[in-house]
N, CA and C atoms as an extended XYZ file, in Angstrom:
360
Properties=species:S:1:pos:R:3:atomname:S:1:resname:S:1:resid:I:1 pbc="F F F"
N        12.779       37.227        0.532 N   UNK     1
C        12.090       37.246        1.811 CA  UNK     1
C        12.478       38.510        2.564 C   UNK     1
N        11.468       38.905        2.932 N   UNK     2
C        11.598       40.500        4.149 CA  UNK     2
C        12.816       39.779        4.835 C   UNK     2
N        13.876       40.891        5.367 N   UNK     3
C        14.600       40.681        6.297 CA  UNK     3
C        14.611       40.768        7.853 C   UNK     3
N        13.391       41.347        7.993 N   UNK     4
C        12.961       41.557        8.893 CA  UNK     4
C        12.436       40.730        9.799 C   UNK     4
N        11.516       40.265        9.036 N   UNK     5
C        10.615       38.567        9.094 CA  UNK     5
C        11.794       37.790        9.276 C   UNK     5
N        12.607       37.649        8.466 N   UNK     6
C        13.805       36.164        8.484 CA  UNK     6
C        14.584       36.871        9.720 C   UNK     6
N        14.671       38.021       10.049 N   UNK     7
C        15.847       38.107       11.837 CA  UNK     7
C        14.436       37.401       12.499 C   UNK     7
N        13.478       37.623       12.643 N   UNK     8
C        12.440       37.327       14.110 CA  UNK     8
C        11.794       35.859       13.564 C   UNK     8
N        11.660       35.171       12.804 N   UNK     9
C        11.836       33.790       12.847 CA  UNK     9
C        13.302       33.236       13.317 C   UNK     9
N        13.969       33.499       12.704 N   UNK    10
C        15.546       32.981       13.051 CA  UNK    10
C        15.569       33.201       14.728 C   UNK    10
N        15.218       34.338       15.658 N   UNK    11
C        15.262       34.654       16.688 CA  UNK    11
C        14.525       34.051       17.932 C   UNK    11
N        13.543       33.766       17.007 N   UNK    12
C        11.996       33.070       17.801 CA  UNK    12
C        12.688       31.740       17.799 C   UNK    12
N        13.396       30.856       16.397 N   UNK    13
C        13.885       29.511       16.351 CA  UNK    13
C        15.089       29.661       17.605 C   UNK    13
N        15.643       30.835       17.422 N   UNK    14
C        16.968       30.752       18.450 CA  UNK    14
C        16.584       30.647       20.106 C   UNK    14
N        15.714       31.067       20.024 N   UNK    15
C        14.938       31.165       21.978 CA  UNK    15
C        14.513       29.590       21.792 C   UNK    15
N        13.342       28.810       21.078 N   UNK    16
C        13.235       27.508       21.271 CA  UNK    16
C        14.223       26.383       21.412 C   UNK    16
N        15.713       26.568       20.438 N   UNK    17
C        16.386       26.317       20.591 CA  UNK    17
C        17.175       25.708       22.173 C   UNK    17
N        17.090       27.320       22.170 N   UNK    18
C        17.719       27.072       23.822 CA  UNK    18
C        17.045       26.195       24.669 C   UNK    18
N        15.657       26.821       24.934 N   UNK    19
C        14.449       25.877       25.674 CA  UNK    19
C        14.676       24.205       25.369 C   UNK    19
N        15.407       23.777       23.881 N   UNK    20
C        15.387       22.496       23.622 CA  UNK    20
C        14.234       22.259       23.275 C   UNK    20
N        13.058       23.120       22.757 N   UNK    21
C        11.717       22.668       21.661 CA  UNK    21
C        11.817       23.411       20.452 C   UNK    21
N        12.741       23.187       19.887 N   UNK    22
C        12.715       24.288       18.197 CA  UNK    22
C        12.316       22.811       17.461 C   UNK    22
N        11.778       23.075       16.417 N   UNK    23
C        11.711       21.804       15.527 CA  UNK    23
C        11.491       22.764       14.220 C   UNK    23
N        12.966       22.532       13.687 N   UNK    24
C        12.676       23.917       12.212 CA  UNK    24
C        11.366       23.487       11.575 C   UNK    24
N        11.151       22.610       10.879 N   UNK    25
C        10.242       22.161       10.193 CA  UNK    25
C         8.951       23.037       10.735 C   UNK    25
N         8.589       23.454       12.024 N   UNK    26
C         7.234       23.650       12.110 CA  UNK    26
C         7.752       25.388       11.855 C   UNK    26
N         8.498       25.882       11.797 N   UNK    27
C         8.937       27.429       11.307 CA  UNK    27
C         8.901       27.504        9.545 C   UNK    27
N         9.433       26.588        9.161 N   UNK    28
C         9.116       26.622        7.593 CA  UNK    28
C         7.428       26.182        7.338 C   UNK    28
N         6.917       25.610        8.089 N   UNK    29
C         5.721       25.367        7.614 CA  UNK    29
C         4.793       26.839        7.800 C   UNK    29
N         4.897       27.521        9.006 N   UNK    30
C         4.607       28.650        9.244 CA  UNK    30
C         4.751       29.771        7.641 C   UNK    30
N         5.815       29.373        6.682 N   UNK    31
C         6.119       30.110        5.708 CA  UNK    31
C         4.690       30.035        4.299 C   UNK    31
N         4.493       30.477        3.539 N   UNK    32
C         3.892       30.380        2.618 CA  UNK    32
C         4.847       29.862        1.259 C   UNK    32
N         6.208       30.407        1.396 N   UNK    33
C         6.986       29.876        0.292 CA  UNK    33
C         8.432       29.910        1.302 C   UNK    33
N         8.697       28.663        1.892 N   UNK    34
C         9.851       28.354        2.474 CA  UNK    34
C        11.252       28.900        2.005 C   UNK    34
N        11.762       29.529        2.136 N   UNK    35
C        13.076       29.469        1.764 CA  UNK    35
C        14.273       28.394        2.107 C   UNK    35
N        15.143       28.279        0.518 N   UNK    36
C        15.972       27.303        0.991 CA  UNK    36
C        17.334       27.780        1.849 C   UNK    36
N        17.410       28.902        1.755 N   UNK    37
C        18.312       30.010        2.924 CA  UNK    37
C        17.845       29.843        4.168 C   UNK    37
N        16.720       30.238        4.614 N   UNK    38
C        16.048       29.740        6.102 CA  UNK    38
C        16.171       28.569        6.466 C   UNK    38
N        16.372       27.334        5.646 N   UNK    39
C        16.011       25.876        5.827 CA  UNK    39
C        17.732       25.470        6.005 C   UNK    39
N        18.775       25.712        5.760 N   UNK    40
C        19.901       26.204        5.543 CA  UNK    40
C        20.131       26.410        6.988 C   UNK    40
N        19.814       27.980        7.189 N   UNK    41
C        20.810       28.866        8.407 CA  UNK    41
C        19.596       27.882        9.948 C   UNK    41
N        18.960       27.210        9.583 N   UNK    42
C        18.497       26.591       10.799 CA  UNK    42
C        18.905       25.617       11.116 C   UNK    42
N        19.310       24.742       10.378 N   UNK    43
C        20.175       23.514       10.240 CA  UNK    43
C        21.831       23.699       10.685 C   UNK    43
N        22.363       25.428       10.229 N   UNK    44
C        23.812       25.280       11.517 CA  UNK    44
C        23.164       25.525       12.418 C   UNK    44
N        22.060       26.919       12.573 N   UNK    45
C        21.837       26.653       14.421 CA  UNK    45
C        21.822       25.424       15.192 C   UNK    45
N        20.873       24.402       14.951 N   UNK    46
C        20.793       23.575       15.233 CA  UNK    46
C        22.435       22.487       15.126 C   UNK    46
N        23.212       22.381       14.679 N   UNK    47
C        24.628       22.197       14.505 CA  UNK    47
C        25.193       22.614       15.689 C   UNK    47
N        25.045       24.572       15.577 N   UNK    48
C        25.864       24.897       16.703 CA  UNK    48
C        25.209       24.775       17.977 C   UNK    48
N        24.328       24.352       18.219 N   UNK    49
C        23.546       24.132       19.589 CA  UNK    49
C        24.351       22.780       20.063 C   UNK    49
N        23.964       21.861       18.900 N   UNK    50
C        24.361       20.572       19.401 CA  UNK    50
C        25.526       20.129       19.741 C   UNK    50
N        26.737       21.428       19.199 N   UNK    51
C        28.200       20.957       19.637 CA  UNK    51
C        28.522       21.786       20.924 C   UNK    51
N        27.559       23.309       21.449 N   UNK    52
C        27.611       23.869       22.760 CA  UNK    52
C        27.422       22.824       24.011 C   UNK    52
N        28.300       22.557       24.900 N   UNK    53
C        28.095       22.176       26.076 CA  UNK    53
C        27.954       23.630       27.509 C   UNK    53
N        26.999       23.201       28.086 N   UNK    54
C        27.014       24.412       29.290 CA  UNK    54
C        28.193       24.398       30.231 C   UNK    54
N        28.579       25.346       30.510 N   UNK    55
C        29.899       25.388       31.337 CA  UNK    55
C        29.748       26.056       32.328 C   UNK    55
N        29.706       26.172       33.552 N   UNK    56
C        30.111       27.635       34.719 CA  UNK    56
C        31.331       27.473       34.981 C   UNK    56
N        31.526       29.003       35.844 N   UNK    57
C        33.056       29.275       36.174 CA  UNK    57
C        33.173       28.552       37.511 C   UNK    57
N        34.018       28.288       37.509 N   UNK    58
C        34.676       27.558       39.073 CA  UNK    58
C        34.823       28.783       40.022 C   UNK    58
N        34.594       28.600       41.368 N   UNK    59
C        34.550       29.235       42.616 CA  UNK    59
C        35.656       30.040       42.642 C   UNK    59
N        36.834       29.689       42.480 N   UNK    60
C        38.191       30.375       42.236 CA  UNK    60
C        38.086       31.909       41.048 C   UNK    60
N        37.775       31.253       40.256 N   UNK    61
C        37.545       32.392       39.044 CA  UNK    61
C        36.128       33.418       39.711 C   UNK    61
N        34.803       32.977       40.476 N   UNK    62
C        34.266       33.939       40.556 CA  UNK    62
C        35.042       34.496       41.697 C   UNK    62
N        35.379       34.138       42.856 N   UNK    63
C        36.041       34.951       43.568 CA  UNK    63
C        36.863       36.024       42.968 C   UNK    63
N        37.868       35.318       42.648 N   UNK    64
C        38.870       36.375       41.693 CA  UNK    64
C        38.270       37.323       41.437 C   UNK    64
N        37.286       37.324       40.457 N   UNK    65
C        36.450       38.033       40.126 CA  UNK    65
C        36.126       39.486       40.734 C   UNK    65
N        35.137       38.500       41.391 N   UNK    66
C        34.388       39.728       42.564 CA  UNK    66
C        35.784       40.839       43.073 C   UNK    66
N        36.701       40.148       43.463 N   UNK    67
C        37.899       40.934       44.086 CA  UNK    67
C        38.373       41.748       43.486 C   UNK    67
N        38.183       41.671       41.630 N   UNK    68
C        39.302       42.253       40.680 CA  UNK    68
C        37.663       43.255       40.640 C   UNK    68
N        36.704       42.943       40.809 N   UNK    69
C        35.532       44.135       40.747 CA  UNK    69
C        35.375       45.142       41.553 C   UNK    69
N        35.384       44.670       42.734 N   UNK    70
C        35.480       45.494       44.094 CA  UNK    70
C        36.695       46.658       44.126 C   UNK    70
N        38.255       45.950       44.175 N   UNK    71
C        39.118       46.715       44.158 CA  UNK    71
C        38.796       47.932       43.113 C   UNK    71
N        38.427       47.595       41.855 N   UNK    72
C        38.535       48.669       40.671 CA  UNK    72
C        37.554       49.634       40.894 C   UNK    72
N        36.345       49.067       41.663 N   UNK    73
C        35.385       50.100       41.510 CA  UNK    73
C        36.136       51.179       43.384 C   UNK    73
N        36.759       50.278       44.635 N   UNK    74
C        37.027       51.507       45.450 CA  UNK    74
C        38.474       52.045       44.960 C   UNK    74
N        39.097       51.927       43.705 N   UNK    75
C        39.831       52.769       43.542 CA  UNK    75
C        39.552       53.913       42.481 C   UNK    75
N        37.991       53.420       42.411 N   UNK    76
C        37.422       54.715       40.957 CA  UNK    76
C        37.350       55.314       41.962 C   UNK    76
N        36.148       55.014       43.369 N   UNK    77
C        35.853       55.952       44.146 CA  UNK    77
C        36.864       57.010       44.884 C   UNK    77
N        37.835       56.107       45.235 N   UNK    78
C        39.074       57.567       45.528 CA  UNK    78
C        39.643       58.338       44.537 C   UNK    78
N        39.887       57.776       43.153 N   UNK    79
C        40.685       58.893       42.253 CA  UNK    79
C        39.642       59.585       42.050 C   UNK    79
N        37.886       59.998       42.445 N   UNK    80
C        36.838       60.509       41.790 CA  UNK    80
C        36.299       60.314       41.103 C   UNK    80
N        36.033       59.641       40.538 N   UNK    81
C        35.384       59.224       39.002 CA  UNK    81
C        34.176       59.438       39.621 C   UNK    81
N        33.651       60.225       38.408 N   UNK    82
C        32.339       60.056       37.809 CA  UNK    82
C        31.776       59.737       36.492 C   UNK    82
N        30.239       58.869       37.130 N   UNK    83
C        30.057       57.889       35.575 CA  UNK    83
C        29.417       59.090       35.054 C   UNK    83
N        29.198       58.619       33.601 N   UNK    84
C        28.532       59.772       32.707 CA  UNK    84
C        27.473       59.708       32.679 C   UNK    84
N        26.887       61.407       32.773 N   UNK    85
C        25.280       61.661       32.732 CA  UNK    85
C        25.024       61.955       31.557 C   UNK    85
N        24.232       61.326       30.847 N   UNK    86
C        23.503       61.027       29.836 CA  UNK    86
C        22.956       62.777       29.452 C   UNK    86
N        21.871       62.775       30.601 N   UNK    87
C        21.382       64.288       30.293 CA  UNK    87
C        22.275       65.508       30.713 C   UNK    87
N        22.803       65.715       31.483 N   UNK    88
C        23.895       66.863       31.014 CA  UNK    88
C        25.095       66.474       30.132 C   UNK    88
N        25.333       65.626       29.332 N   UNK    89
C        26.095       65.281       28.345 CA  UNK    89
C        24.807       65.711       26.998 C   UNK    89
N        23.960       65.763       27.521 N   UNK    90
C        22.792       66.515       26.202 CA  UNK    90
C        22.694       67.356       26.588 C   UNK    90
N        22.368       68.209       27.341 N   UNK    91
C        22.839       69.954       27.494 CA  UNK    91
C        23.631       70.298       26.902 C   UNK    91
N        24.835       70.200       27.399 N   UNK    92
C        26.221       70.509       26.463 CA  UNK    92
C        25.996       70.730       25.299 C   UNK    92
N        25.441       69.315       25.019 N   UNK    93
C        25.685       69.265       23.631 CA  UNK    93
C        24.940       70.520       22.908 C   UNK    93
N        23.203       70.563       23.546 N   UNK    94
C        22.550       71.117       22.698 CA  UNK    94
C        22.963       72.907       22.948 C   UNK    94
N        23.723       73.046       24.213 N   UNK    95
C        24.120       74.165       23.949 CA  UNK    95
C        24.779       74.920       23.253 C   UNK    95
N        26.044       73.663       22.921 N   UNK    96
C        26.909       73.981       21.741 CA  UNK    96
C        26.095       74.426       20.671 C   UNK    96
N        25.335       73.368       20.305 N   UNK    97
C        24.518       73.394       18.889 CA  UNK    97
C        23.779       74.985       18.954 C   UNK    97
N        23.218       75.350       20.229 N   UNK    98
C        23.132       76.992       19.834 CA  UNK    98
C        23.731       77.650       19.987 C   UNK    98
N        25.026       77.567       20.415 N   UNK    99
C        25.947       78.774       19.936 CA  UNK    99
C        26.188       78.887       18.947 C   UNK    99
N        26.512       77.457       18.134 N   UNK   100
C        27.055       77.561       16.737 CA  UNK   100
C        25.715       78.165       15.568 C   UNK   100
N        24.670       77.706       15.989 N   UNK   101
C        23.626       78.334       14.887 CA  UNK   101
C        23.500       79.628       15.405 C   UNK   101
N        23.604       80.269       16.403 N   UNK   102
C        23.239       81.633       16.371 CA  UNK   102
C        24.198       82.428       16.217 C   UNK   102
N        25.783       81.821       16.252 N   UNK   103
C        26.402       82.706       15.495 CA  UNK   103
C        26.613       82.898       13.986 C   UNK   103
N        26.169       81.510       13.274 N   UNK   104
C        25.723       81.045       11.855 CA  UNK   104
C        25.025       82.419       11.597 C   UNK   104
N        23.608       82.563       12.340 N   UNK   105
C        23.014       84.035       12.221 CA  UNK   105
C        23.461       84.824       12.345 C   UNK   105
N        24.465       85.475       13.155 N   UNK   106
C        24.453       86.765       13.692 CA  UNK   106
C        25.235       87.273       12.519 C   UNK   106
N        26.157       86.340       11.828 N   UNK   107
C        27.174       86.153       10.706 CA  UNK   107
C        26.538       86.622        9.186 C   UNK   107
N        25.729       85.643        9.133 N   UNK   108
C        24.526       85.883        7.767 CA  UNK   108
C        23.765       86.888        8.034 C   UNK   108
N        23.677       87.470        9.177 N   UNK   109
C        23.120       88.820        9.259 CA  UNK   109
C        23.814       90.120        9.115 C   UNK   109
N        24.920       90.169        9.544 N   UNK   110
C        26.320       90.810        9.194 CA  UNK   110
C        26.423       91.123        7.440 C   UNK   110
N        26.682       89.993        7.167 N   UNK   111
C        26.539       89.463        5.761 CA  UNK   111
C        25.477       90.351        4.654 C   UNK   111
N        24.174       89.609        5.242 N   UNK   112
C        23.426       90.699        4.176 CA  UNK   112
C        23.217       92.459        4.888 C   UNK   112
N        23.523       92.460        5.415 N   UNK   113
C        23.857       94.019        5.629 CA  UNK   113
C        24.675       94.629        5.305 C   UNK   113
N        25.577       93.955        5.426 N   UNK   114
C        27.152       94.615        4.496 CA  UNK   114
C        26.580       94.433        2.784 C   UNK   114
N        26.413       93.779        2.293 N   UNK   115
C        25.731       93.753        0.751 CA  UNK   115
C        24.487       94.452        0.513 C   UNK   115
N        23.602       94.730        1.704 N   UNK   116
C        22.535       95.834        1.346 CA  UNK   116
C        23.413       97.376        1.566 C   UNK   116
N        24.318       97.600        2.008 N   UNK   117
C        25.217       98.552        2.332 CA  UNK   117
C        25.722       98.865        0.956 C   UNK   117
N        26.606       98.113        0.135 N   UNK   118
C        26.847       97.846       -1.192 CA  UNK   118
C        26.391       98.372       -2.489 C   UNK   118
N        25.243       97.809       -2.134 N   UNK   119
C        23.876       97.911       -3.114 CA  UNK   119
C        23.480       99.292       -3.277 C   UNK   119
N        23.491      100.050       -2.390 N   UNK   120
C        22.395      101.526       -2.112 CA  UNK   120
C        23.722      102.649       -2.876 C   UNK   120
């Protein structure tokens, strides 16, 4: 079976899941030749769904939280931090990348000139 196909059935079963309307059976029927691997890895999902209970954090822990968030981010802001820019972190880069190829050239140009030098 494509692997491709078996992640986005498995994925599509995993979202119904959650919702609480998956019913594998109507995903294998969807198949032309069922696999007994698919029929398998839907049967632990369904396993591990049924032993997940939902939990939230208690008021204490989000507080905490928020506090241990706040503090960290106004002590980035005084030591300076800055987050990273994506596009001048690609400048750089691509600038590097032409220094290094055009001295690649200037090199291989060196190169065959000194050997047409040679030659004559």
């Amino acid at each position: 079976m494509n692997k491709k196909l078996l992640k986005e059935i498995l994925a599509a079963h995993a979202d119904h899941l959650v919702k609480g309307e998956a019913q594998s059976q109507d995903y294998l029927d969807l198949l032309a030749d069922p696999a007994e691997e698919l029929a398998r890895l839907f049967n632990v999902a369904e396993q591990v769904k049924s032993t997940l209970k939902p939990i939230t954090p208690t008021r204490d822990f989000e507080t905490e939280l928020k506090r241990q968030l706040l503090t960290t981010a106004h002590i980035r802001r005084v030591e300076g931090y800055t987050p990273p820019n994506p596009s001048r972190d690609l400048l750089i880069l691509a600038a590097i990348l032409s220094f290094f190829i055009s001295l690649a050239g200037v090199l291989l140009a060196w190169r065959l000139r000194r050997q047409a030098v040679i030659t004559l």
